[in-house]
N, C-alpha and C positions, 0 to 999 in steps of 0.2 A: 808324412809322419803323423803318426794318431797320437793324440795328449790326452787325457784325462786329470783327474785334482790326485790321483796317484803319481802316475810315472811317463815315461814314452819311452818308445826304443834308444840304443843306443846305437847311433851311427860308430862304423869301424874306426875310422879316422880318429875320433876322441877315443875310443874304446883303447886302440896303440896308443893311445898321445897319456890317456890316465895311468896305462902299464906300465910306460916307459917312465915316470915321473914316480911313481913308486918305488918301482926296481931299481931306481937312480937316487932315492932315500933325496927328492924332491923338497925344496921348503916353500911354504905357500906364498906367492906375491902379496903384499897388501891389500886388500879391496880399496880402488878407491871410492870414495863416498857420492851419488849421482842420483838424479832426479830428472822423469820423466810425468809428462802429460797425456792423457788420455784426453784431447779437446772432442766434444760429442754434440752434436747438433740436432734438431729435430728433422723427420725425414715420413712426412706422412703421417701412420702412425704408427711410423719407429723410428729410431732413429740410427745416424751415421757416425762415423768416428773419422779423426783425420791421421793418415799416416805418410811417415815420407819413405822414401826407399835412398840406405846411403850410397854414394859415390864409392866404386869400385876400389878406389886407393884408399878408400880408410878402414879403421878396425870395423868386424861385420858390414865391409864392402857389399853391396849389392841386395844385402838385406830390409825388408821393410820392419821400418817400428815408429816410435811414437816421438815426439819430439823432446828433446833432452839431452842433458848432459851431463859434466859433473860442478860438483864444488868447486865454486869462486872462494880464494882468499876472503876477496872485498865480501862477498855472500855474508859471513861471519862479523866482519868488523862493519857493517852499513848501521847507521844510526837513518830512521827513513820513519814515516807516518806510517802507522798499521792499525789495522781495521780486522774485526773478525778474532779470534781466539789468538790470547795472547802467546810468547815462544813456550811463556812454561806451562801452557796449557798445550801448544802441541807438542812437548816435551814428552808427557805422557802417550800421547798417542803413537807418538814414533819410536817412543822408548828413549830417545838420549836426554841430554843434556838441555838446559832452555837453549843456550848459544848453539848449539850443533844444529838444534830443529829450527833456527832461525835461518839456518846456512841453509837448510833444504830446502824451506818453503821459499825463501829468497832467491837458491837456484832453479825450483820449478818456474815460477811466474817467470825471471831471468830468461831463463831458456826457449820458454814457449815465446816469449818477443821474438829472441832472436831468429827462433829458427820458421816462425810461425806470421809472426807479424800481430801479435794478439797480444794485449798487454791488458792484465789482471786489475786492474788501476781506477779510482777515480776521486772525482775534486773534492769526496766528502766520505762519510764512512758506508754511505745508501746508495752509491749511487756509480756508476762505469762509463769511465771516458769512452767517445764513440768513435766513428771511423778513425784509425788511427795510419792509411795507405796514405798520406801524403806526402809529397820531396821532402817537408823537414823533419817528419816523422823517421821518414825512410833515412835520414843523413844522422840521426840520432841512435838509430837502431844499429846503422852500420858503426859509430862509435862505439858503442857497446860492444856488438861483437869482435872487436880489434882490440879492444880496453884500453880504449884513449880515455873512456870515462866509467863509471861505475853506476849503476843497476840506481843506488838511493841517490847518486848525483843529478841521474835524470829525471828519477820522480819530484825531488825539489826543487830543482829547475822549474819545474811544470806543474807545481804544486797541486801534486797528486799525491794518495793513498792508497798502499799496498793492502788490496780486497783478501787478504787472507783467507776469510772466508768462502772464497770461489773454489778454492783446490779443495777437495776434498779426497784423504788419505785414503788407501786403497791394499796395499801391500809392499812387502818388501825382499827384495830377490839379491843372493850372495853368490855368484860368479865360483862355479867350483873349484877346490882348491889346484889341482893339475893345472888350469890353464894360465896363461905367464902374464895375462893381462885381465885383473880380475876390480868386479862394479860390485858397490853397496846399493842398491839403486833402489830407490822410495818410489812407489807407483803411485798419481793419482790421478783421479779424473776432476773434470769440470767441465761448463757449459760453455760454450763459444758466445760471449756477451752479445747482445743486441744492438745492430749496427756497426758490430766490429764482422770482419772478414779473413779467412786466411790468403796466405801469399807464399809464392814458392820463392822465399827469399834468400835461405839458408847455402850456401855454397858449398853445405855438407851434403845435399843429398841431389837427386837427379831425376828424380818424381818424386810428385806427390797426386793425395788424391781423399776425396772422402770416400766410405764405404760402410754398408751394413756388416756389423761382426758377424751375424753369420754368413752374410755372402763371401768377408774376406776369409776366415775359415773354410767355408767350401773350395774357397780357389788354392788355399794354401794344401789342403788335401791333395789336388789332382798336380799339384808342381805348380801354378803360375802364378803364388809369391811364394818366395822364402822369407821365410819369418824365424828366429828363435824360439825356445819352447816357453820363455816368460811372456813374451810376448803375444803367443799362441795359447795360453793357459789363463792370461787376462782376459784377451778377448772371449774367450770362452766364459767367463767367469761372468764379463758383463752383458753377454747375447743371451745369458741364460736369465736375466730381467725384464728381457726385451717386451713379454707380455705386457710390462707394466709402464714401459716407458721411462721418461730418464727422470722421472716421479721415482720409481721403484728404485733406480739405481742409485741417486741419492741416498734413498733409504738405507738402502742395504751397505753403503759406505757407512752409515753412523756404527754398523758393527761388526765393520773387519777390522781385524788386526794385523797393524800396519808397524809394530813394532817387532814381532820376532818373524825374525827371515828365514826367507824358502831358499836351502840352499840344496839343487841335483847332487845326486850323489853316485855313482855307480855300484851298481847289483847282478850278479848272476845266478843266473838261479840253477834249481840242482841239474838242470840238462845242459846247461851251459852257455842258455843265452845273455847276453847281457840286456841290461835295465837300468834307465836311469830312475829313481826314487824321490818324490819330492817330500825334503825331510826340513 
């Protein structure tokens, strides 16, 4: 599949699945609300991104993408140490509410623990807890992800500080309206902390792996990942920095706009191909 910052093909399969959902005077599922990490590391002099590929049984089974998920209740309600731009400052940036942008930035860091092993976190507002791979770490994380405990329980447990400022907003992608299970999903990237490591912890996926964005692009071209087209349209978005490094890429976060969503749309054009649209 070839992506560009316009559109990509539109496979047949959605193409019947958008008709039939029209024809059927369809009403649109709610988006739920979600958040994903772009963890990026350096790599020479370029650098790599971490991806996992999900487990066949779950929603985009078999697909590689980036680590995340969605909104936690507790997300919303954590009363926790924070560091880095306050909610109503990334209020603005994501477009909602202060409490809504707290629920995001709460479920990115959140999610990337969980499913990464990488925790955004440290004992002061300067500074990032380090190796974080060990049995109790590991027995804390797996609470989390079972939600025997919450996200800000653990950081004052361990009194730590949620690095807010390590994620850095990127975009934001709205699941079209036809399909029956649809994401509000916040893109961002961040840097994989120094002395911290990833782990294939997550029991949502069945690889992982780091890789150069354009190398993972190339392979997704010829068939050997599947990837969705948010996820292939990011990567592209951040391989095309890559002269600059994750210098550049930084930079070029302070001016995306991560509050109004890219949502595909379907398009045929006058011969009658279909097109998906990023609008």
């Amino acid at each position: 599949m070839t992506i560009d910052g316009t559109g990509f093909p539109a496979p047949p399969a959605l193409v019947e699945h958008a008709r039939r959902f029209h024809a059927e005077g369809g009403t649109p599922a709610t988006p739920r609300v979600a958040a994903t990490v772009l963890l990026l590391r350096p790599a020479g002099t370029d650098f790599e991104v971490y991806v996992i590929r999900r487990v066949a049984a779950m929603t985009f089974g078999g697909v590689y993408a980036f680590p995340g998920g969605g909104v936690d209740p507790s997300d919303s309600e954590a009363h926790l140490d924070w560091a880095g731009p306050d909610p109503a400052a990334w209020a603005g940036r994501l477009g909602v509410t202060p409490d809504a942008a707290q629920a995001v930035v709460c479920a990115a860091a959140r999610e990337v623990f969980e499913e990464a092993g990488v925790l955004l976190a440290g004992p002061d507002p300067d500074a990032v807890v380090g190796d974080v791979s060990g049995d109790d770490w590991e027995a804390a994380r797996q609470d989390l992800e079972a939600r025997r405990r919450g996200f800000a329980g653990l950081l004052a447990e361990r009194q730590l500080t949620l690095r807010s400022d390590l994620l850095l907003p990127w975009s934001r992608w709205i699941t079209p309206e036809f399909e029956p299970r649809r994401f509000d999903t916040y893109f961002f990237v961040a840097l994989l902390p120094w002395g911290q490591r990833t782990r294939d912890v997550s029991g949502e996926a069945d690889h992982t792996m780091w890789v150069r964005p354009a190398d993972a692009l190339a392979r997704a071209r010829v068939g050997e990942l599947t990837m969705l087209p948010p996820t292939l349209v990011t990567l592209s978005e951040v391989a095309a920095a890559a002269g600059g490094g994750l210098a550049a890429v930084a930079r070029a976060s302070a001016d995306r706009d991560a509050a109004t969503p890219v949502t595909p749309r379907l398009h045929v054009a006058e011969d009658g191909t279909p097109h998906f649209t990023l609008a």
